[in-house]
C-alpha angles and dihedrals in degrees: 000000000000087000098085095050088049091055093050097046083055094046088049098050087042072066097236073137102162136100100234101050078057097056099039086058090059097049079050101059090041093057089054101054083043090054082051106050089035090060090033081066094062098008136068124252094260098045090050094054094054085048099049079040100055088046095053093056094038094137083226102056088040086065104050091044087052091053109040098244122161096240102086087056094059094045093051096051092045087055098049097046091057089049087053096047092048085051086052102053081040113053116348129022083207094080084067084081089061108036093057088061099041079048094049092043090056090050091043094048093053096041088054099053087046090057097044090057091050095075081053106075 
């Protein structure tokens, strides 16, 4: 369990210093196992993988993730919020329950930055 300090130590001295960019790693790295485990529902293991794969080095969601933006959030939850609504037409009525939050969370964390921005201007 001491990994995931040393990571962010280094993180931290490399000077990506802020919050966010922390967070928006995380939701990373969260989309990516979500792409996996949503293709891994109609595709094979290795086909998944190419998939989840694909979407991690996508230039355009580098760049967010590298960034901080709050795009990757929102991708990642929404994600994740199609993968538990399929789970949940496919095997238990219950995931409903989750997947209307985590879909709600992804909407919620675009509309505020676009509101944010809109004081802005």
């Amino acid at each position: 369990m001491t990994f995931f300090p040393a990571v962010l130590a280094f993180l931290f001295r490399l000077g990506f210093g802020g919050e966010i960019t922390v967070f928006a790693a995380a939701f990373y790295v969260a989309g990516i196992i979500g792409m996996y485990l949503l293709l891994q529902l109609r595709f094979s293991e290795m086909e998944s993988l190419a998939g989840a794969l694909s979407f991690a080095s996508f230039s355009l969601v580098l760049s967010w993730a590298a960034t901080g933006a709050l795009d990757v959030p929102a991708i990642s939850l929404s994600i994740w919020a199609v993968y538990l609504a399929l789970i949940a037409r496919r095997r238990d009525s219950r995931f409903y329950y989750l997947a209307f939050p985590v879909a709600m969370a992804a909407f919620l964390t675009r509309y505020t930055s676009g509101l944010c921005c809109s004081h802005l201007q």
